[in-house]
N, C-alpha and C positions, 0 to 999 in steps of 0.2 A: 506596573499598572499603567495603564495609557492614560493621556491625558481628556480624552471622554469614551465613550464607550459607542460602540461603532455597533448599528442597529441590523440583524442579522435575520436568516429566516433560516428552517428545515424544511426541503420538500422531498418527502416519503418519509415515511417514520412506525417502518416494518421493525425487524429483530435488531439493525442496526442504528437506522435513521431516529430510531429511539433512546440509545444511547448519544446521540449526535447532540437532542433535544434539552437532554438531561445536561449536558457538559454547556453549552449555550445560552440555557438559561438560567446557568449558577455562575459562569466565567465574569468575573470582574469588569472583563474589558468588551461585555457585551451586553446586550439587549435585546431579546428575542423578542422580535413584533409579529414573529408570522409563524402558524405550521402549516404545511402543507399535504395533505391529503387525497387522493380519490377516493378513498373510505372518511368520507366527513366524520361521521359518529367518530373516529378512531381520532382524526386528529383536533375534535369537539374535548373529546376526553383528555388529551395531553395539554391541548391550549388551557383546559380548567386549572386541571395541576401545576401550571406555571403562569399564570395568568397573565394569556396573551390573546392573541386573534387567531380562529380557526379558517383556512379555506380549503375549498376542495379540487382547486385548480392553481396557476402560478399565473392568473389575470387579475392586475390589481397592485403586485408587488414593487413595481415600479412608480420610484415614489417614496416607495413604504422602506424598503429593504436596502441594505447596502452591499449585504455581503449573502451567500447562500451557499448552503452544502446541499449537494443534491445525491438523494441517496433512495434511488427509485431504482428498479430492475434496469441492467444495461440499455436495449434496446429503445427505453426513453430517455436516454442520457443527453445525447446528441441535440434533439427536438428540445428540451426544456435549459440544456445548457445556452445555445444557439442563442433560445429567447430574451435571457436574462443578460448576457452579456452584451447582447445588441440594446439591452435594456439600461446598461451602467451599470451593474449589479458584476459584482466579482465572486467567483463562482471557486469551490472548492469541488470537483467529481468525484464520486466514489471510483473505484476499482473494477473492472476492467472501465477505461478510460470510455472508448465507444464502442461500435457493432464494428468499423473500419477505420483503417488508415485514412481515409480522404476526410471522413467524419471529422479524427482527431485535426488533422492539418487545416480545416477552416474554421473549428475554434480556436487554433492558436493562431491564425492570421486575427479573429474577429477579437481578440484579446489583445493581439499588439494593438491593432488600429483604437481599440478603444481605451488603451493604455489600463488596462487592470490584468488583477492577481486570478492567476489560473492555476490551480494547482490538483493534484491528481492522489486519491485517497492513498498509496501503497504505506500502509502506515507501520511496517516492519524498519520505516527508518527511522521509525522515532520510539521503537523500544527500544528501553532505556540498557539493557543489555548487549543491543548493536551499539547506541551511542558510545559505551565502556569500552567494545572492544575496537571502534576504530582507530586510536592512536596505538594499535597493536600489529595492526595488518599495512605492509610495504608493498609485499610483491608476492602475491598468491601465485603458485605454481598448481597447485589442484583446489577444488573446492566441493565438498559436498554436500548435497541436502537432501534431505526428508523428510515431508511435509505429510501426514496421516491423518483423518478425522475419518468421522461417518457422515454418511448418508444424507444428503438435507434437498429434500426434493425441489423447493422453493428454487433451486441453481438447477434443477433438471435443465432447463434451457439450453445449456454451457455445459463443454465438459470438464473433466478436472485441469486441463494446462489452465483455461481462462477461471476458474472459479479459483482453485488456490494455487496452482504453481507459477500463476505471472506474478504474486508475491515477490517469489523466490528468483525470477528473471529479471522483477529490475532491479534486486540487492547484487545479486550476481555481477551482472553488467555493471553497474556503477563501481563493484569493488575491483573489479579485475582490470576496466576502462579501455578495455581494446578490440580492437576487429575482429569477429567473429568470421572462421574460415571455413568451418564444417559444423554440419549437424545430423546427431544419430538420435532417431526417439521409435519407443514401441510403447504400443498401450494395450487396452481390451475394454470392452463393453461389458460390464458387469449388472448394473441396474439401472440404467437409462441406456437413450439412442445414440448418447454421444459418452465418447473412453470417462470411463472412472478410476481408471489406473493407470499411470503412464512412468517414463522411466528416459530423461534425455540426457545424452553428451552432446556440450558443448566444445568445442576446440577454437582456442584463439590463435590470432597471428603469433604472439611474444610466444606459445607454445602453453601457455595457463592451459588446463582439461578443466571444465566441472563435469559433476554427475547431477543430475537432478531426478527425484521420486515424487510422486506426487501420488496419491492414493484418497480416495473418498468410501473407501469399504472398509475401515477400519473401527472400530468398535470403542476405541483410543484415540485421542490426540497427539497428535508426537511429531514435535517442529522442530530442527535442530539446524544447524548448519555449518561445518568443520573449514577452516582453512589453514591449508599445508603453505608454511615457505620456508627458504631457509633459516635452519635453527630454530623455527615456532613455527607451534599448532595451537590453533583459537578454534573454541569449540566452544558455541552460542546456542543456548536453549530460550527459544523464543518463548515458548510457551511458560517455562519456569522461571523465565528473565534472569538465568541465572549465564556465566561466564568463567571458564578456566583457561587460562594461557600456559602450554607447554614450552619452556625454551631451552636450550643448551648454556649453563654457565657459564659467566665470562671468565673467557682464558682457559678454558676445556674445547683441548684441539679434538678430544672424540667423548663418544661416550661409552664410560664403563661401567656403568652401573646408574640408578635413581638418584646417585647424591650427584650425577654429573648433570641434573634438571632441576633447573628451579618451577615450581607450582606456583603462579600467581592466580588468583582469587579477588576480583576486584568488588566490592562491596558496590552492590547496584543500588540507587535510589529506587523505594517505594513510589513509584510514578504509572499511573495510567498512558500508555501509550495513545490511544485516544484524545485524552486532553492533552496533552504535549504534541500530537497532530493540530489540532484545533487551534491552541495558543500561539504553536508558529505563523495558522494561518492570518488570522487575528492582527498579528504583528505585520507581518508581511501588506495586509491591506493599510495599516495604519503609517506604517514608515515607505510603502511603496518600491520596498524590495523584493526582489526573485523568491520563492518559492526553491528549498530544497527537493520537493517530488512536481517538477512545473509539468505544462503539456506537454511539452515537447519530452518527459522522461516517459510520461501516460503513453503517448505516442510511440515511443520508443519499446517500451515492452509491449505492447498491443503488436506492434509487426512483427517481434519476435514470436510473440505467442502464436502468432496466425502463418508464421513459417512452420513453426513446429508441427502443430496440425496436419499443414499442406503436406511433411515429409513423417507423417505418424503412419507407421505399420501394425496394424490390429488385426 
């Protein structure tokens, strides 16, 4: 617990930003002063339930707020980000970071200059499942994922790389941490303007492959993500938070059979990935440290995302 409680706001507080609300104004090391709304009535009814201040706009928060998650449709990311940090107000963005690369790079200019915490929702790095099986993973040589839900018109805007598979781009990227030298991807338009299905290879300099799927027409949820290196395979269910690590025995020059692999099973903590996003960010404003997911990682999948697009064959 911190030594006082660091005074916080939520602006949008749709499917998400409502969950955002909820974690904020029970966390220990905070104080929800503000929600933020363009559906006043909507965020009238949350400030009741938590008894705070409702507005329907981010004029006024300066001042008021210290710290802010901003969890409004993309395309206002940029605009209410901007304001708030120009404002002293340290800003957590949901996912996809902005609408562009130039967007991202002058909040991360206008956040060094104003020396605060910028951090960028991709919140797959703090399920508690990925956290297990990082001291497992050295040197991934392939990597696979497949990310499936349904349908959620509300992302019609976006297709499925920027709705769920920049998830899976900046987990990728950070685990494998190398120069990316080719890229293959094919999609289709299924029920919106923009691909609902896509399917990318990545190829890195060190010679790593990933495969990445990404699919929004699926009837199920089904997040997984496998990584091959030598002697182990780490196979992470996001969505089940669950973990198994395959590996060759030690002192078994090959294998001949199941008794030549040990099964480990790491017993995952019951943790909301959510609040364990939140609570890093929390700290981070309070000890004035880096951010695990900063702009510049938001930034970073954002141009990957917007390459793949560029070379997506539909």
């Amino acid at each position: 617990m911190l030594m006082r409680k660091i005074k916080t706001a939520i602006i949008g507080v749709g499917s998400l930003g409502q969950h955002h609300a909820r974690i904020l104004a029970k966390h220990p090391d905070s104080e929800l002063v503000a929600i933020v709304d363009s559906d006043l009535k909507r965020s009238e009814k949350l400030a009741k339930t938590y008894n705070t201040s409702a507005f329907a706009d981010i004029n006024g928060l300066a001042g008021k707020a210290e710290a802010a998650v901003i969890a409004v449709p993309t395309p206002a990311h940029y605009q209410i980000a901007r304001a708030l940090l120009n404002a002293g107000i340290h800003c957590l963005v949901e996912k996809p970071f902005t609408s562009t690369v130039e967007e991202a790079e002058e909040l991360i200019e206008i956040s060094i200059k104003q020396n605060l915490v910028l951090q960028v929702g991709h919140i797959e790095r703090f399920n508690p499942a990925v956290v297990a099986a990082m001291p497992y993973i050295k040197s991934p040589k392939f990597v696979e994922v497949n990310r499936l839900g349904p349908y959620d018109p509300r992302t019609s805007h976006i297709g499925v790389i920027l709705d769920l598979m920049i998830h899976d781009l900046d987990m990728v990227t950070a685990l494998v941490n190398d120069r990316i030298v080719s890229i293959e991807a094919h999609g289709a338009k299924v029920l919106s303007d923009h691909e609902d299905i896509a399917k990318v290879r990545i190829k890195f300099a060190g010679g790593c492959v990933a495969d990445l799927s990404a699919s929004r027409v699926s009837l199920d949820k089904y997040r997984k993500i496998r990584i091959f290196q030598p002697d182990c395979y780490i196979s992470v269910d996001y969505a089940g938070k669950s973990l198994k690590v395959y590996r060759k025995k030690a002192g078994a020059e090959k294998v001949s059979s199941l008794l030549d692999i040990d099964v480990i099973k790491p017993k995952i903590k019951e943790e909301e990935p959510l609040y364990l996003e939140l609570d890093h960010f929390l700290s981070c404003v309070s000890e004035g440290k880096p951010p695990l997911v900063s702009g510049q990682h938001g930034r970073n999948a954002l141009e990957l995302a917007l390459e793949i697009r560029k070379n997506l064959t539909l």
